[in-house]
C-alpha positions in Angstrom: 59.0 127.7 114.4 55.6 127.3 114.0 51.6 128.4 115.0 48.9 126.9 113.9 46.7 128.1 110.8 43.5 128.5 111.6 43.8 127.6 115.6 44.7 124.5 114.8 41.7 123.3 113.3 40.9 120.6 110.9 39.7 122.7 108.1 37.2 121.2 105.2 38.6 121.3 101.7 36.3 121.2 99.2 37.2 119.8 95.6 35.5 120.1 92.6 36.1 116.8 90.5 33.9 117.3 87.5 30.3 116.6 89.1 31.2 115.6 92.2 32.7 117.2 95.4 35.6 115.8 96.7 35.4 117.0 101.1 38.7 116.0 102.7 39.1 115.8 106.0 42.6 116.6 107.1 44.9 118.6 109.6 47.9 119.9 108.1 50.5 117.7 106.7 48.3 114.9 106.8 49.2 111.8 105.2 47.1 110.1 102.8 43.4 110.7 103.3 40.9 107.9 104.8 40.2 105.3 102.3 36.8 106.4 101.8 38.1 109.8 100.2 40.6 107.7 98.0 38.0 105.0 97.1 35.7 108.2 95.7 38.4 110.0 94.2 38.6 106.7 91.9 35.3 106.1 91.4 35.2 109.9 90.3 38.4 109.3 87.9 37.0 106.1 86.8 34.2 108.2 85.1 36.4 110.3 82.9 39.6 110.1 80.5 42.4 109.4 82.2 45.4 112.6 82.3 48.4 112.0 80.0 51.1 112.9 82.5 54.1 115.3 80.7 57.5 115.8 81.6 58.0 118.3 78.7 62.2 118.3 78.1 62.5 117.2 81.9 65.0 114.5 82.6 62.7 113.4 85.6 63.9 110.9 87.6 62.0 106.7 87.1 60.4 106.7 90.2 58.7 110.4 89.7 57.5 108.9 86.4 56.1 105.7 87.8 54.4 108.0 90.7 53.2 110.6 88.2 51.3 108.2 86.3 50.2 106.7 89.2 48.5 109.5 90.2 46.9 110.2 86.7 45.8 106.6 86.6 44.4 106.8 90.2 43.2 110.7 90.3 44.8 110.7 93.8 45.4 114.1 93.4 41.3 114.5 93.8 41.4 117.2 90.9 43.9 119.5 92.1 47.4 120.7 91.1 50.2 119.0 92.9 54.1 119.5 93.7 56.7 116.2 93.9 59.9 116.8 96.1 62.5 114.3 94.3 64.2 113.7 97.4 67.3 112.0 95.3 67.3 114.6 93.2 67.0 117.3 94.7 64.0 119.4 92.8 60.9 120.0 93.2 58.2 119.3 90.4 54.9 121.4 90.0 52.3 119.9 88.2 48.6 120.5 86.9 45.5 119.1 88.0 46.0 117.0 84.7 49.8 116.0 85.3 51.5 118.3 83.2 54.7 119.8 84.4 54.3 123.5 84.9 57.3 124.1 86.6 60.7 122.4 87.9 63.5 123.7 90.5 66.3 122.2 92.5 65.4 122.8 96.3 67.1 121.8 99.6 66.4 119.4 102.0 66.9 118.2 105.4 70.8 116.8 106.3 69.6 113.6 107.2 68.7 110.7 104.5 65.5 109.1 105.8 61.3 109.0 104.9 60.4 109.7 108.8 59.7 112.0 111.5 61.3 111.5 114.7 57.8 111.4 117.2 57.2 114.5 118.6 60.1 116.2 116.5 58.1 119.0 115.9 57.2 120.0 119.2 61.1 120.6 120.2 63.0 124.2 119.7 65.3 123.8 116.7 68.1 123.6 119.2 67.3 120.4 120.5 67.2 118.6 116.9 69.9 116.2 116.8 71.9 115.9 113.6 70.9 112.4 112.4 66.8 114.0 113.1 67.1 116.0 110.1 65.0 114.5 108.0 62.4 115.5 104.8 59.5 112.9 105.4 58.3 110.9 102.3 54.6 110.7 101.7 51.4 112.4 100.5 50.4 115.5 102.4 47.9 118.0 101.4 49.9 121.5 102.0 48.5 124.5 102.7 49.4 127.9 103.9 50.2 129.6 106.7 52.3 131.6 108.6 55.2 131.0 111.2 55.4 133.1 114.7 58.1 136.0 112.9 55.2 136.4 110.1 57.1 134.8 107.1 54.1 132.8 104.9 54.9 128.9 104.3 53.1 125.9 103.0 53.1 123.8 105.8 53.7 120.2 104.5 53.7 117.9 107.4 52.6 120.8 110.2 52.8 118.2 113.4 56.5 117.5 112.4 57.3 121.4 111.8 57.9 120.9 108.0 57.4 123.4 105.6 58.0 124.8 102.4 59.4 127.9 102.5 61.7 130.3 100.9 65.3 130.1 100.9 66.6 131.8 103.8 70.5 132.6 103.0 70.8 135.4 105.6 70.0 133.4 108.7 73.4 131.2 108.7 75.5 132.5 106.0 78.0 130.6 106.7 75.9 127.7 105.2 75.9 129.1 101.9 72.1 128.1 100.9 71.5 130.3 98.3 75.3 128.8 96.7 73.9 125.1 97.2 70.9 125.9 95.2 72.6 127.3 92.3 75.6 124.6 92.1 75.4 122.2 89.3 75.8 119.0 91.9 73.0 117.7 94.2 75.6 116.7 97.0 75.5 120.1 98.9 71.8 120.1 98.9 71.4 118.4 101.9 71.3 121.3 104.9 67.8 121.8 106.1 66.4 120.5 109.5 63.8 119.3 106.9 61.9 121.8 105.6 62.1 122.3 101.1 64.1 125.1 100.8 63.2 126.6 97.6 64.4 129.9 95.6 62.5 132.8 96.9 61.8 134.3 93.4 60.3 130.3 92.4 57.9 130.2 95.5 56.4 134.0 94.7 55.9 132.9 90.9 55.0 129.0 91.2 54.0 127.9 95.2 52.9 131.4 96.9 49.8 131.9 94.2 48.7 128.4 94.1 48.3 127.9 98.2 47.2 131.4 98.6 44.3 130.7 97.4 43.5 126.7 97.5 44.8 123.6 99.2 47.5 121.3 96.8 49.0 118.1 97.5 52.8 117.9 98.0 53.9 114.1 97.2 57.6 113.4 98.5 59.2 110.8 97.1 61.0 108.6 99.1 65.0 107.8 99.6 65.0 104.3 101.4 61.7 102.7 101.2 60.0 101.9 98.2 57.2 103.4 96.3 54.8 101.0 97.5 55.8 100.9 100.9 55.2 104.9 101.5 51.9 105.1 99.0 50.5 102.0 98.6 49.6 99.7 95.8 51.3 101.1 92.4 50.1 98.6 90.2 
């Protein structure tokens, strides 16, 4: 469940890219910005060395190296820190403003294989979410935090499709055995959300609650069935 931060309200996000100030404006869970915003956030990147993305001893995945660089290259991240869900493989990547890994964790994700939303999905009681609806949209979102109507804090991803990131919660069903799918070796059983990132509670205190506490970040998701270019554009 869900209620809006803020009322609601688009909410300005200024970002400080070296001289410039990056403003975006965008509602929760918004996908990429206007191209305006992304034609700046070049010309600003254009002006100074372009990051060196680092995996460190990560065994990341091609397509979240290809993405990665991408967004060095590009400075689509408009100066800030960013997070990449690796649908595939199940973790979630946090990353500097200059694309160094900072941290890495496996996470769960929604049942259903898919990059899309179901229209209106987010307006429905959880109930009413069919199986096959259970999907983790791909894309570039700019998450920020907020809270849901019990008072638990989330980043809220894609807000008009009701997806979050939030802390495992294990004691809600136990019979489905999150907090066992997290910790087993295979990405298989990490499929169980309605399509929210499940991540481990102590990972989001230390890495994802003091980041969006405090500033806007964006949360790329890579996607499962479309390509790379289809879901953010021109790679090249």
């Amino acid at each position: 469940m869900r209620i809006s931060p803020s009322t609601a309200q688009d909410i300005r996000h200024g970002v400080l890219i070296g001289a410039a100030v990056l403003t975006l404006l965008m509602p929760p869970g918004s996908l990429a910005p206007p191209s305006a915003d992304r034609g700046l956030a070049s010309a600003v990147a254009a002006q100074r060395p372009t990051p060196v993305p680092d995996f460190g001893a990560v065994d990341a995945s091609a397509s979240s190296r290809e993405l990665v660089h991408w967004i060095a290259r590009t400075g689509d991240n408009a100066g800030m820190p960013f997070f990449l869900v690796d649908k595939q493989a199940a973790r979630l990547h946090v990353f500097d403003a200059g694309a160094r890994l900072q941290h890495t964790t496996p996470v769960l994700l929604g049942s259903a294989p898919g990059d899309d939303s179901v229209p209106g999905i987010g307006e429905r009681p959880v109930a009413q979410v069919l199986a096959h609806e259970r999907t983790t949209p791909a894309g570039r979102f700019v998450g920020r935090f907020g809270h849901t109507l019990t008072g638990e804090d989330v980043v809220w991803v894609d807000y008009e499709a009701a997806v979050s990131m939030h802390r495992v919660r294990p004691h809600l069903q136990p019979a489905e055995r999150r907090a066992e799918r997290l910790a087993s070796a295979t990405t298989a059983d990490n499929r169980i959300s309605y399509g929210c990132i499940n991540v481990p509670a102590a990972f989001y205190e230390a890495h994802i609650q003091p980041v969006f506490s405090r500033m806007s970040a964006v949360v790329y998701v890579l996607p499962e069935r479309k390509s790379l270019r289809q879901v953010f554009g021109v790679m090249a």
